[in-house]
Legacy VTK file of the C-alpha trace (Angstrom):
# vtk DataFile Version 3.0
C-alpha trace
ASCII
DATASET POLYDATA
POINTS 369 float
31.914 -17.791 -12.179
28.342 -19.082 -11.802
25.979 -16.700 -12.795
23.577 -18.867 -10.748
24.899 -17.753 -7.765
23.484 -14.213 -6.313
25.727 -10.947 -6.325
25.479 -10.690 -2.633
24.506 -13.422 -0.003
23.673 -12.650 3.311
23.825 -15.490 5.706
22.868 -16.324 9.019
23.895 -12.282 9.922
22.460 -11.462 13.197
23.346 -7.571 14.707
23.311 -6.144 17.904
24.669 -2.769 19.603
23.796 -4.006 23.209
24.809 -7.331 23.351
21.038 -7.415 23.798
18.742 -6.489 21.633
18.855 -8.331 18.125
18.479 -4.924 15.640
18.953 -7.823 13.008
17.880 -11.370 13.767
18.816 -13.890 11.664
19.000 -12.308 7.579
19.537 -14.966 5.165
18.874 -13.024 2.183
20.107 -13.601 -1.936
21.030 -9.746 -4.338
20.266 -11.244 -7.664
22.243 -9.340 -10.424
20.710 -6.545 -11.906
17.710 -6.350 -9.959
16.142 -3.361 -8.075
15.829 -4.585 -4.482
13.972 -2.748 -2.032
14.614 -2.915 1.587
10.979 -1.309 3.330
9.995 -0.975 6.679
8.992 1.014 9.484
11.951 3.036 11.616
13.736 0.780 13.839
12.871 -2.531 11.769
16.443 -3.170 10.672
16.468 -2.171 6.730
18.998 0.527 7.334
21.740 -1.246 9.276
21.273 -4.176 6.900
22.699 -1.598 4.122
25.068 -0.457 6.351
26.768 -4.278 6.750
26.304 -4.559 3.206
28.296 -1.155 2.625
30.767 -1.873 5.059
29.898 0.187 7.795
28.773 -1.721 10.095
29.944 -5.635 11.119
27.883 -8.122 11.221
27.869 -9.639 15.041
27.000 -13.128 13.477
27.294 -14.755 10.322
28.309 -14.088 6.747
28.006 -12.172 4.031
29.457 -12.812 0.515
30.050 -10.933 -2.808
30.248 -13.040 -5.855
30.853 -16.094 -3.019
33.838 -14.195 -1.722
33.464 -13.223 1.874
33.155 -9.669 2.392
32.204 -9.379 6.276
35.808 -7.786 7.239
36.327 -5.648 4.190
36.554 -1.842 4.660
33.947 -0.110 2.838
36.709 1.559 0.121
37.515 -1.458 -0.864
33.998 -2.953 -1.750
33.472 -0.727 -4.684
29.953 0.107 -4.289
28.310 3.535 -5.272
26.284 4.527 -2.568
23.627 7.564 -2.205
22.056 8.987 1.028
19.263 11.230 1.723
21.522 14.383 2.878
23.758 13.698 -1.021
26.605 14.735 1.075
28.389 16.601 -1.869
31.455 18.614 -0.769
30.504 22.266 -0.956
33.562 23.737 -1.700
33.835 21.374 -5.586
32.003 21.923 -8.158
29.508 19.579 -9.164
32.523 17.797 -11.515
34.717 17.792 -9.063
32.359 16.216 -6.926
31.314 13.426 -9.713
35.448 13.260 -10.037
36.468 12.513 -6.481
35.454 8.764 -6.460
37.955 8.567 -10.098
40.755 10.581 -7.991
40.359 8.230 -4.964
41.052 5.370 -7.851
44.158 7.135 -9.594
42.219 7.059 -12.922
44.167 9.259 -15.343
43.041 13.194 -15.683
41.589 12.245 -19.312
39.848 9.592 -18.828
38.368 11.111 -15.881
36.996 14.432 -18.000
35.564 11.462 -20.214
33.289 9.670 -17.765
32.364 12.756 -15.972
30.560 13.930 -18.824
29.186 10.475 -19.102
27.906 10.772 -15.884
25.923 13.989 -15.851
24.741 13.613 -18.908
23.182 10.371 -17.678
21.290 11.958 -15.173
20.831 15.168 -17.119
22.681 17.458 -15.921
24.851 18.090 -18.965
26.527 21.700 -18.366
26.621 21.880 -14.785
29.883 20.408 -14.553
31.193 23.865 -13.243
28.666 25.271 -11.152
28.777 24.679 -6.985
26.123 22.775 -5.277
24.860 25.408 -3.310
23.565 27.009 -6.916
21.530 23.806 -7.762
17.672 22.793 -6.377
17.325 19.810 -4.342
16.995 17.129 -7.158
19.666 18.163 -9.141
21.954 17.702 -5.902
20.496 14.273 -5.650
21.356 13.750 -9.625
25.084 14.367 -8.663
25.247 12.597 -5.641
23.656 9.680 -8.259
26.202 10.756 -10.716
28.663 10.149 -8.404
27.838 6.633 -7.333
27.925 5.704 -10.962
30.635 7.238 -12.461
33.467 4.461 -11.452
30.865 1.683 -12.891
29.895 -0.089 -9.382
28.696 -3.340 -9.275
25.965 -2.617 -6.319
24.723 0.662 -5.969
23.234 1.305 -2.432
20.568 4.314 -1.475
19.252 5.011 1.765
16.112 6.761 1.330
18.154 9.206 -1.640
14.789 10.709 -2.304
13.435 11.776 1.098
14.094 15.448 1.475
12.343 15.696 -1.952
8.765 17.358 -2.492
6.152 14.709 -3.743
5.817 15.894 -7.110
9.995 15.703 -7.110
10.108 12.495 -5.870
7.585 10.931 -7.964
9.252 12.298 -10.956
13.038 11.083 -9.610
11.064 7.767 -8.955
10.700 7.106 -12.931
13.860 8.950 -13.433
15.608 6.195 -11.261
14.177 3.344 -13.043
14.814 3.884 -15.963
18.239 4.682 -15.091
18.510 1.533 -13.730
16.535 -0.614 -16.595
19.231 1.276 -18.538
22.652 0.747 -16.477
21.940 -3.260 -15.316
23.679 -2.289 -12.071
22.188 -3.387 -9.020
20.356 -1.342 -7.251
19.653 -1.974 -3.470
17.414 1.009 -1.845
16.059 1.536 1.548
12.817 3.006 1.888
9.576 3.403 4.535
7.946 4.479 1.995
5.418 1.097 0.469
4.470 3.575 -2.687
7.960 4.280 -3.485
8.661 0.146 -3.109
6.519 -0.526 -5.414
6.987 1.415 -8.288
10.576 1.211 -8.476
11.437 -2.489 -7.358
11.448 -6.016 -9.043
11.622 -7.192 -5.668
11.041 -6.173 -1.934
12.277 -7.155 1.362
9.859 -6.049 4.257
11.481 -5.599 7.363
9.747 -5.515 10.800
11.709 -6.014 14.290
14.980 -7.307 12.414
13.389 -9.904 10.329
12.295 -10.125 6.580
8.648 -10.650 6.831
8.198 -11.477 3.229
10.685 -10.918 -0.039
8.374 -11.090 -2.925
7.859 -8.918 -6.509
5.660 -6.080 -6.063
2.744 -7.779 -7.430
2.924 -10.770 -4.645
3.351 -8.271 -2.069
0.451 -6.480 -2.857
-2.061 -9.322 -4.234
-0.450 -12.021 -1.505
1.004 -10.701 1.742
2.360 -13.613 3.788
1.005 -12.167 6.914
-0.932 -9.777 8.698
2.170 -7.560 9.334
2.601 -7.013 5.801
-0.955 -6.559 4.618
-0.941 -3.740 7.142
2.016 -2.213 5.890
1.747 -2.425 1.829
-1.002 -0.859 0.629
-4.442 -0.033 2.041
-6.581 -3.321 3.541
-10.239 -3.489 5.147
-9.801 -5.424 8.139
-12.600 -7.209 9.835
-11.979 -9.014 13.236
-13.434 -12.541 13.830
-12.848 -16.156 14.796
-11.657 -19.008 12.392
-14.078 -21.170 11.215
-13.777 -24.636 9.285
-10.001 -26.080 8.022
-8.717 -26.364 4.795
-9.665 -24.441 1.674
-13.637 -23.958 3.489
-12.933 -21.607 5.845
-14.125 -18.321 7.198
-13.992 -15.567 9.698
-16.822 -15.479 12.176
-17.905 -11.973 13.097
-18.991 -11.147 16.556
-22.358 -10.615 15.498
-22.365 -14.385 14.094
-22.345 -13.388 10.419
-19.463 -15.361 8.359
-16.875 -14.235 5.427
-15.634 -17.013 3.726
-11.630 -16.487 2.750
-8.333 -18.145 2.397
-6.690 -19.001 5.659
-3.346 -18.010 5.339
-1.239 -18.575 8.210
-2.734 -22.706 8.568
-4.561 -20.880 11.981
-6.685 -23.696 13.665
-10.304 -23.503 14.312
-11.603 -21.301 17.024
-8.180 -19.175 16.913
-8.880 -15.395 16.788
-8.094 -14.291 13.152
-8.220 -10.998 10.839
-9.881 -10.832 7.732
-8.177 -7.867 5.279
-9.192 -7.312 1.624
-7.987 -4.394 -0.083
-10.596 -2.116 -0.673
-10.758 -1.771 -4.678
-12.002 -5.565 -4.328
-15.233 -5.600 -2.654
-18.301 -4.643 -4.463
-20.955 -1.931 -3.443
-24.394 -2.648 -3.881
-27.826 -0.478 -3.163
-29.404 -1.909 -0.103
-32.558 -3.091 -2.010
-30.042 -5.267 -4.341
-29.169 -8.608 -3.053
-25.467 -9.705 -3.752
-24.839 -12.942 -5.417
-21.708 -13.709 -2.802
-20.210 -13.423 0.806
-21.423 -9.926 1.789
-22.175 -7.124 5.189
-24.966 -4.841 5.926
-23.249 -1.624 5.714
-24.225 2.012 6.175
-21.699 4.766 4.340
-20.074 6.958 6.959
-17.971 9.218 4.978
-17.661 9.913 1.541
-14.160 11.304 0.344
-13.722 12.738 -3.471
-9.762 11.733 -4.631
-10.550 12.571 -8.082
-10.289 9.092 -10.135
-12.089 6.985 -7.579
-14.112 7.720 -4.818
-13.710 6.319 -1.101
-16.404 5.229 1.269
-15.886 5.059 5.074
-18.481 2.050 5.945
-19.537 1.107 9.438
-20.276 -2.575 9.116
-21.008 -2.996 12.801
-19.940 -2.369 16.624
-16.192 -3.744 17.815
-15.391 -3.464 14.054
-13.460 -0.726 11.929
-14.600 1.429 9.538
-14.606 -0.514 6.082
-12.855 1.573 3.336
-14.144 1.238 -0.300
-12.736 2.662 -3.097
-14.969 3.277 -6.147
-13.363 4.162 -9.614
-14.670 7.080 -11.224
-15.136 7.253 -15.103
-16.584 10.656 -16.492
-19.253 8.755 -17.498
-20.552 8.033 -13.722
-24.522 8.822 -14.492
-25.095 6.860 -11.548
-25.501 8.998 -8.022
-22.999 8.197 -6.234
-23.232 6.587 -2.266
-23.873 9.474 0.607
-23.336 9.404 4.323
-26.333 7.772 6.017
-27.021 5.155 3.236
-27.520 1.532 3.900
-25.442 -0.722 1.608
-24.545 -4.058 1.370
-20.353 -4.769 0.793
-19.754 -8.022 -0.936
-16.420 -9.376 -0.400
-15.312 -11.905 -2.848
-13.671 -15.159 -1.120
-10.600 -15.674 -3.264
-9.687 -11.965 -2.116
-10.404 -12.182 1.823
-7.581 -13.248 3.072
-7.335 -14.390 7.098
-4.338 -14.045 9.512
-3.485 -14.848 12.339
-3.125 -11.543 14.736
0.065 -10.085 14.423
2.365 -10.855 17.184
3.438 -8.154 19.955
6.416 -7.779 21.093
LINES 1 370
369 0 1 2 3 4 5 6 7 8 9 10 11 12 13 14 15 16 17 18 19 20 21 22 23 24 25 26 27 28 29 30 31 32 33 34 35 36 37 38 39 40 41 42 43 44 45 46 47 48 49 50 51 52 53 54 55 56 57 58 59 60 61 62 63 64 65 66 67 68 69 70 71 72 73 74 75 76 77 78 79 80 81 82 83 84 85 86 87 88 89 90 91 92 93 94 95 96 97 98 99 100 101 102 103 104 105 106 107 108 109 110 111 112 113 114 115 116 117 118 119 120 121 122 123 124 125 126 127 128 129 130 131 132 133 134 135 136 137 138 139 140 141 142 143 144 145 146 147 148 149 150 151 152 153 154 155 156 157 158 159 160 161 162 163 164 165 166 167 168 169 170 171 172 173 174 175 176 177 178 179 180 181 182 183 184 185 186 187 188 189 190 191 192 193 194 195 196 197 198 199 200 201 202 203 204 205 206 207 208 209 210 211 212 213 214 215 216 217 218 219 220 221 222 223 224 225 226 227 228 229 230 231 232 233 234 235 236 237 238 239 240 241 242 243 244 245 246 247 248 249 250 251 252 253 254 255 256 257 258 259 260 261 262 263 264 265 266 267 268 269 270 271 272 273 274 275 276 277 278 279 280 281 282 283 284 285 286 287 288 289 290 291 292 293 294 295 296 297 298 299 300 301 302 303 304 305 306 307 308 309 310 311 312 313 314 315 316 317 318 319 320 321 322 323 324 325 326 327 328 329 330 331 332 333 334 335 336 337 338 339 340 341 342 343 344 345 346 347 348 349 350 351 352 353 354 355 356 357 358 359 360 361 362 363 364 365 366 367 368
Protein backbone atom coordinates (compact mmCIF):
# COMPACT_ATOMS: atom_id res chain seq x y z
CA UNK A 1 0.00 0.00 0.00
CA UNK A 2 1.30 3.49 -0.83
CA UNK A 3 1.05 5.66 1.90
CA UNK A 4 1.41 8.37 -0.79
CA UNK A 5 -1.81 7.86 -1.92
CA UNK A 6 -4.81 9.75 0.08
CA UNK A 7 -7.34 7.74 2.37
CA UNK A 8 -10.21 8.87 0.31
CA UNK A 9 -10.24 10.30 -3.34
CA UNK A 10 -13.02 11.94 -4.70
CA UNK A 11 -13.06 12.22 -8.41
CA UNK A 12 -14.80 13.90 -11.01
CA UNK A 13 -18.24 13.32 -8.55
CA UNK A 14 -20.89 15.53 -9.78
CA UNK A 15 -24.66 15.22 -7.80
CA UNK A 16 -27.94 16.09 -8.67
CA UNK A 17 -31.62 15.35 -7.26
CA UNK A 18 -33.35 16.99 -10.36
CA UNK A 19 -31.58 15.88 -13.14
CA UNK A 20 -31.05 19.64 -13.06
CA UNK A 21 -29.52 21.39 -10.74
CA UNK A 22 -25.77 20.36 -10.01
CA UNK A 23 -25.97 20.30 -5.78
CA UNK A 24 -22.28 19.07 -6.45
CA UNK A 25 -20.39 20.11 -9.55
CA UNK A 26 -17.44 18.58 -10.30
CA UNK A 27 -15.42 17.51 -6.56
CA UNK A 28 -12.06 16.28 -7.19
CA UNK A 29 -10.91 16.31 -3.75
CA UNK A 30 -7.74 14.10 -1.78
CA UNK A 31 -8.57 12.83 2.60
CA UNK A 32 -4.98 12.70 3.59
CA UNK A 33 -4.54 10.22 6.55
CA UNK A 34 -4.86 11.50 9.81
CA UNK A 35 -5.79 14.88 9.09
CA UNK A 36 -8.74 17.00 10.42
CA UNK A 37 -10.58 18.10 7.27
CA UNK A 38 -13.17 20.57 7.39
CA UNK A 39 -15.90 20.80 4.94
CA UNK A 40 -17.43 24.82 5.51
CA UNK A 41 -19.93 26.59 3.80
CA UNK A 42 -23.06 28.33 3.72
CA UNK A 43 -26.56 26.07 3.63
CA UNK A 44 -27.19 24.76 0.30
CA UNK A 45 -23.37 24.94 -0.89
CA UNK A 46 -22.92 21.18 -1.10
CA UNK A 47 -20.61 20.27 2.11
CA UNK A 48 -23.31 18.09 3.55
CA UNK A 49 -24.24 15.81 0.66
CA UNK A 50 -20.52 15.55 -0.09
CA UNK A 51 -20.37 13.63 3.48
CA UNK A 52 -23.27 11.92 2.71
CA UNK A 53 -21.53 10.17 -0.69
CA UNK A 54 -18.60 9.77 1.34
CA UNK A 55 -20.74 7.87 4.12
CA UNK A 56 -22.64 6.01 1.78
CA UNK A 57 -25.79 7.61 1.77
CA UNK A 58 -26.07 9.15 -1.01
CA UNK A 59 -24.62 8.07 -4.81
CA UNK A 60 -22.69 9.97 -6.57
CA UNK A 61 -24.58 10.81 -10.12
CA UNK A 62 -21.03 11.11 -11.76
CA UNK A 63 -17.72 9.99 -11.10
CA UNK A 64 -15.69 8.19 -8.47
CA UNK A 65 -14.80 7.93 -5.26
CA UNK A 66 -12.08 5.65 -3.74
CA UNK A 67 -10.91 4.38 -0.29
CA UNK A 68 -7.35 3.36 -0.05
CA UNK A 69 -7.68 3.30 -4.25
CA UNK A 70 -10.49 0.80 -3.92
CA UNK A 71 -13.70 2.07 -5.35
CA UNK A 72 -16.26 2.67 -2.88
CA UNK A 73 -19.14 4.53 -4.96
CA UNK A 74 -21.64 1.35 -4.73
CA UNK A 75 -20.82 0.22 -1.24
CA UNK A 76 -23.61 0.31 1.40
CA UNK A 77 -22.78 2.49 4.17
CA UNK A 78 -22.39 -0.75 6.84
CA UNK A 79 -19.93 -1.92 5.02
CA UNK A 80 -17.57 1.20 4.80
CA UNK A 81 -16.67 1.13 8.41
CA UNK A 82 -16.73 4.68 9.21
CA UNK A 83 -17.79 6.21 12.66
CA UNK A 84 -20.00 8.87 11.98
CA UNK A 85 -21.61 11.68 14.41
CA UNK A 86 -24.58 14.05 13.68
CA UNK A 87 -25.91 17.03 15.31
CA UNK A 88 -29.24 15.27 16.78
CA UNK A 89 -26.38 12.14 18.42
CA UNK A 90 -29.21 9.93 17.60
CA UNK A 91 -28.57 7.60 20.68
CA UNK A 92 -31.32 4.98 21.21
CA UNK A 93 -33.27 6.04 24.27
CA UNK A 94 -34.30 2.97 25.53
CA UNK A 95 -29.97 1.67 26.08
CA UNK A 96 -28.00 2.86 28.31
CA UNK A 97 -25.24 4.92 27.39
CA UNK A 98 -23.01 1.35 27.13
CA UNK A 99 -25.31 -0.20 25.36
CA UNK A 100 -25.41 2.52 23.07
CA UNK A 101 -21.35 2.73 22.76
CA UNK A 102 -21.89 -1.36 22.36
CA UNK A 103 -24.30 -1.54 19.46
CA UNK A 104 -21.74 -0.74 16.65
CA UNK A 105 -19.44 -4.05 18.48
CA UNK A 106 -22.88 -6.16 18.42
CA UNK A 107 -23.58 -5.17 14.76
CA UNK A 108 -19.77 -6.67 14.26
CA UNK A 109 -20.25 -10.01 16.36
CA UNK A 110 -17.30 -8.93 18.58
CA UNK A 111 -17.29 -11.28 21.57
CA UNK A 112 -19.27 -10.08 24.96
CA UNK A 113 -15.65 -9.58 26.64
CA UNK A 114 -13.97 -7.91 24.48
CA UNK A 115 -16.81 -5.70 24.00
CA UNK A 116 -17.01 -4.70 28.04
CA UNK A 117 -13.18 -3.99 27.27
CA UNK A 118 -13.40 -1.29 24.62
CA UNK A 119 -16.48 0.19 26.00
CA UNK A 120 -14.70 1.32 28.89
CA UNK A 121 -12.02 2.41 26.53
CA UNK A 122 -14.33 4.43 24.91
CA UNK A 123 -15.95 6.53 27.61
CA UNK A 124 -13.18 6.93 29.35
CA UNK A 125 -11.72 8.57 26.24
CA UNK A 126 -14.18 11.08 26.13
CA UNK A 127 -14.65 11.22 29.88
CA UNK A 128 -17.38 9.83 30.71
CA UNK A 129 -15.97 7.03 32.84
CA UNK A 130 -19.05 5.73 35.09
CA UNK A 131 -21.86 6.50 32.99
CA UNK A 132 -21.81 3.32 31.34
CA UNK A 133 -25.25 2.53 33.06
CA UNK A 134 -27.15 5.55 33.14
CA UNK A 135 -29.91 6.41 30.08
CA UNK A 136 -29.42 9.29 27.84
CA UNK A 137 -32.27 11.12 28.80
CA UNK A 138 -30.30 11.59 32.43
CA UNK A 139 -27.22 13.21 30.70
CA UNK A 140 -26.78 17.23 29.49
CA UNK A 141 -26.35 17.90 25.95
CA UNK A 142 -22.49 17.41 25.65
CA UNK A 143 -22.24 14.40 27.38
CA UNK A 144 -24.86 12.93 24.76
CA UNK A 145 -22.58 14.23 22.11
CA UNK A 146 -19.47 12.43 24.07
CA UNK A 147 -21.38 9.07 23.53
CA UNK A 148 -22.56 9.54 20.27
CA UNK A 149 -18.42 10.32 19.81
CA UNK A 150 -17.81 7.32 21.88
CA UNK A 151 -19.69 5.45 19.70
CA UNK A 152 -18.10 6.33 16.40
CA UNK A 153 -14.83 5.34 17.92
CA UNK A 154 -15.26 2.43 19.74
CA UNK A 155 -14.87 -0.22 16.64
CA UNK A 156 -11.49 1.82 15.67
CA UNK A 157 -12.79 3.51 12.22
CA UNK A 158 -10.56 4.54 9.77
CA UNK A 159 -12.64 7.92 8.80
CA UNK A 160 -14.69 9.38 11.27
CA UNK A 161 -17.42 11.70 9.74
CA UNK A 162 -19.45 14.66 11.78
CA UNK A 163 -22.02 16.74 10.46
CA UNK A 164 -22.12 19.77 12.44
CA UNK A 165 -21.88 17.21 15.95
CA UNK A 166 -21.60 20.39 17.91
CA UNK A 167 -24.52 22.57 16.77
CA UNK A 168 -27.26 22.20 19.31
CA UNK A 169 -24.48 23.09 21.83
CA UNK A 170 -24.35 26.52 23.86
CA UNK A 171 -21.18 28.62 22.87
CA UNK A 172 -19.34 28.21 25.92
CA UNK A 173 -20.12 24.14 25.30
CA UNK A 174 -19.05 24.17 22.03
CA UNK A 175 -15.96 26.04 22.40
CA UNK A 176 -14.95 23.78 25.13
CA UNK A 177 -16.01 20.37 22.93
CA UNK A 178 -13.98 22.27 20.17
CA UNK A 179 -10.52 21.64 22.17
CA UNK A 180 -11.99 18.55 23.55
CA UNK A 181 -12.25 17.23 19.87
CA UNK A 182 -8.82 18.06 18.93
CA UNK A 183 -7.12 16.77 21.09
CA UNK A 184 -9.01 13.70 20.78
CA UNK A 185 -8.10 13.60 17.46
CA UNK A 186 -4.19 14.72 17.80
CA UNK A 187 -4.50 11.74 20.17
CA UNK A 188 -6.45 8.89 18.09
CA UNK A 189 -4.64 9.65 14.34
CA UNK A 190 -8.05 8.79 12.89
CA UNK A 191 -9.32 10.91 10.31
CA UNK A 192 -11.53 13.21 11.00
CA UNK A 193 -13.81 14.76 8.24
CA UNK A 194 -16.41 17.47 9.80
CA UNK A 195 -18.99 19.61 8.25
CA UNK A 196 -19.47 22.91 9.55
CA UNK A 197 -20.99 26.71 8.58
CA UNK A 198 -19.42 27.74 11.17
CA UNK A 199 -15.61 29.66 9.78
CA UNK A 200 -14.60 29.95 13.77
CA UNK A 201 -15.20 26.41 14.42
CA UNK A 202 -13.04 25.61 10.90
CA UNK A 203 -10.43 27.11 12.05
CA UNK A 204 -9.61 26.07 15.29
CA UNK A 205 -10.11 22.53 14.84
CA UNK A 206 -8.81 21.78 11.18
CA UNK A 207 -5.33 21.19 9.49
CA UNK A 208 -7.15 21.76 6.46
CA UNK A 209 -10.45 23.27 5.00
CA UNK A 210 -12.57 22.80 2.05
CA UNK A 211 -14.90 25.89 1.38
CA UNK A 212 -17.85 25.08 -0.38
CA UNK A 213 -20.10 27.59 -2.25
CA UNK A 214 -22.82 26.49 -5.03
CA UNK A 215 -21.31 22.81 -5.23
CA UNK A 216 -17.77 23.72 -5.77
CA UNK A 217 -14.60 23.88 -3.49
CA UNK A 218 -13.67 27.45 -3.65
CA UNK A 219 -10.36 26.99 -2.00
CA UNK A 220 -8.81 23.83 0.18
CA UNK A 221 -6.05 25.37 2.10
CA UNK A 222 -4.62 25.13 6.07
CA UNK A 223 -6.27 27.51 8.24
CA UNK A 224 -3.55 29.93 8.10
CA UNK A 225 -3.79 30.26 4.03
CA UNK A 226 -7.37 30.59 4.32
CA UNK A 227 -7.29 33.30 6.52
CA UNK A 228 -3.93 35.27 5.46
CA UNK A 229 -4.62 34.22 1.49
CA UNK A 230 -8.19 33.65 0.33
CA UNK A 231 -8.18 32.68 -3.35
CA UNK A 232 -11.13 34.81 -4.02
CA UNK A 233 -13.55 37.23 -3.05
CA UNK A 234 -16.08 34.48 -2.08
CA UNK A 235 -13.88 33.25 0.49
CA UNK A 236 -12.52 36.44 1.98
CA UNK A 237 -16.18 37.17 2.60
CA UNK A 238 -16.84 34.08 4.23
CA UNK A 239 -13.62 33.36 6.62
CA UNK A 240 -13.11 35.82 8.88
CA UNK A 241 -13.94 39.54 9.03
CA UNK A 242 -12.53 41.80 5.79
CA UNK A 243 -12.84 45.73 5.08
CA UNK A 244 -13.95 45.92 1.67
CA UNK A 245 -13.49 48.95 -0.46
CA UNK A 246 -15.03 49.07 -4.04
CA UNK A 247 -12.94 50.44 -6.98
CA UNK A 248 -11.52 49.92 -10.45
CA UNK A 249 -8.18 48.05 -11.30
CA UNK A 250 -5.42 50.01 -11.98
CA UNK A 251 -1.87 49.09 -13.50
CA UNK A 252 -0.83 45.05 -14.26
CA UNK A 253 1.48 43.02 -12.62
CA UNK A 254 2.81 43.29 -9.09
CA UNK A 255 2.01 47.60 -9.39
CA UNK A 256 -1.38 47.60 -9.11
CA UNK A 257 -4.20 49.24 -7.27
CA UNK A 258 -7.83 49.85 -6.70
CA UNK A 259 -9.13 53.19 -7.85
CA UNK A 260 -11.79 54.63 -5.58
CA UNK A 261 -14.66 56.55 -6.96
CA UNK A 262 -13.47 59.59 -5.52
CA UNK A 263 -10.05 59.07 -7.57
CA UNK A 264 -7.94 58.23 -4.52
CA UNK A 265 -5.78 54.84 -5.09
CA UNK A 266 -4.86 51.69 -2.69
CA UNK A 267 -2.11 49.95 -3.93
CA UNK A 268 -2.57 45.85 -3.36
CA UNK A 269 -1.98 42.49 -4.80
CA UNK A 270 -4.23 41.63 -7.68
CA UNK A 271 -5.34 38.36 -7.08
CA UNK A 272 -7.58 36.97 -9.54
CA UNK A 273 -4.93 38.30 -12.80
CA UNK A 274 -8.23 40.98 -13.30
CA UNK A 275 -7.26 43.30 -16.29
CA UNK A 276 -7.08 46.97 -16.13
CA UNK A 277 -10.21 48.99 -15.96
CA UNK A 278 -12.21 45.75 -14.63
CA UNK A 279 -14.34 46.59 -11.54
CA UNK A 280 -12.49 45.01 -8.52
CA UNK A 281 -12.80 44.75 -4.51
CA UNK A 282 -10.23 45.63 -2.27
CA UNK A 283 -10.63 43.54 1.37
CA UNK A 284 -8.03 43.68 4.18
CA UNK A 285 -8.85 42.25 7.37
CA UNK A 286 -9.28 44.76 9.79
CA UNK A 287 -6.47 43.98 12.57
CA UNK A 288 -4.08 45.08 9.55
CA UNK A 289 -4.61 48.61 8.84
CA UNK A 290 -3.20 51.20 11.05
CA UNK A 291 -5.09 54.15 12.82
CA UNK A 292 -3.57 57.35 12.92
CA UNK A 293 -4.73 60.96 14.55
CA UNK A 294 -5.78 63.15 11.72
CA UNK A 295 -2.93 65.69 12.34
CA UNK A 296 -0.36 62.59 11.81
CA UNK A 297 0.59 61.88 8.32
CA UNK A 298 1.00 58.07 7.49
CA UNK A 299 4.15 56.90 5.94
CA UNK A 300 2.00 54.45 3.37
CA UNK A 301 -1.20 53.87 1.18
CA UNK A 302 -3.87 55.45 3.42
CA UNK A 303 -8.01 57.13 3.57
CA UNK A 304 -9.39 60.13 5.20
CA UNK A 305 -11.63 58.57 7.63
CA UNK A 306 -14.05 59.81 10.28
CA UNK A 307 -14.96 57.06 13.27
CA UNK A 308 -18.64 56.22 13.16
CA UNK A 309 -19.04 53.82 15.91
CA UNK A 310 -16.97 52.74 18.55
CA UNK A 311 -17.71 49.13 19.98
CA UNK A 312 -15.86 47.87 23.41
CA UNK A 313 -15.21 43.70 22.90
CA UNK A 314 -12.99 43.68 25.78
CA UNK A 315 -9.33 42.77 24.33
CA UNK A 316 -9.52 45.02 21.31
CA UNK A 317 -11.61 47.67 20.39
CA UNK A 318 -13.59 48.10 16.95
CA UNK A 319 -14.10 51.22 14.94
CA UNK A 320 -16.94 51.61 12.39
CA UNK A 321 -15.14 54.19 9.80
CA UNK A 322 -16.93 56.00 7.02
CA UNK A 323 -14.21 56.45 4.45
CA UNK A 324 -16.54 58.02 1.92
CA UNK A 325 -20.02 57.93 -0.09
CA UNK A 326 -20.86 54.51 -2.32
CA UNK A 327 -18.40 52.85 0.14
CA UNK A 328 -18.95 50.60 3.37
CA UNK A 329 -18.27 51.25 6.66
CA UNK A 330 -14.47 50.34 7.29
CA UNK A 331 -14.11 48.09 10.42
CA UNK A 332 -10.90 48.45 12.56
CA UNK A 333 -10.01 46.49 15.25
CA UNK A 334 -7.64 47.97 17.87
CA UNK A 335 -5.95 45.63 20.53
CA UNK A 336 -6.30 46.66 23.94
CA UNK A 337 -3.41 46.19 26.53
CA UNK A 338 -4.20 47.44 30.20
CA UNK A 339 -1.68 49.69 29.65
CA UNK A 340 -3.77 51.81 26.89
CA UNK A 341 -2.83 55.52 28.43
CA UNK A 342 -3.67 56.68 25.14
CA UNK A 343 -7.56 58.02 24.65
CA UNK A 344 -8.93 55.98 22.64
CA UNK A 345 -10.84 57.07 18.96
CA UNK A 346 -14.66 58.52 19.48
CA UNK A 347 -17.51 58.88 17.06
CA UNK A 348 -17.10 62.11 15.08
CA UNK A 349 -13.23 61.98 14.85
CA UNK A 350 -11.34 62.44 11.69
CA UNK A 351 -8.66 59.77 11.13
CA UNK A 352 -6.57 58.68 8.59
CA UNK A 353 -6.60 54.44 7.92
CA UNK A 354 -3.39 53.28 6.40
CA UNK A 355 -3.66 50.11 4.65
CA UNK A 356 -0.48 48.32 4.08
CA UNK A 357 -0.08 46.98 0.30
CA UNK A 358 1.18 43.47 0.88
CA UNK A 359 -2.20 43.04 2.95
CA UNK A 360 -4.85 44.66 0.41
CA UNK A 361 -5.72 42.17 -1.51
CA UNK A 362 -8.07 42.83 -4.92
CA UNK A 363 -10.73 40.51 -6.49
CA UNK A 364 -12.52 40.32 -8.96
CA UNK A 365 -16.47 40.71 -7.92
CA UNK A 366 -17.84 37.61 -6.96
CA UNK A 367 -19.92 36.00 -9.53
CA UNK A 368 -23.92 35.75 -9.27
CA UNK A 369 -25.65 33.16 -10.02
Amino acid sequence: MNHAEPLVRFSGVQKTYDGEQLVVRALDLDIQRGEFLSLLGPSGSGKTTTLMMLAGFESPTAGDILLDGKQITRTPPHKRNFGMVFQNYALFPHLTVGQNVAYPLTVRKVPKAEQADRVKKALDMVRLTGMADRLPARLSGGQQQRVALARALVFNPQLVLMDEPLGALDKQLREHMQIELKELHRQLGVTFVYVTHDQGEALTMSDRVAVFNEGVIQQLADVEALYETPSNRFVAGFVGDSTVITGTLQGSGTACALQLPDGQRLPGLNVNHLAPGAPAEACIRPERIALHAASAAPQGPALRATVARAIYYGDHLRLMCDIGTGQAQATVKLPLTRADANPHPEPGDAVWLEFPTESVRIYALPTVH
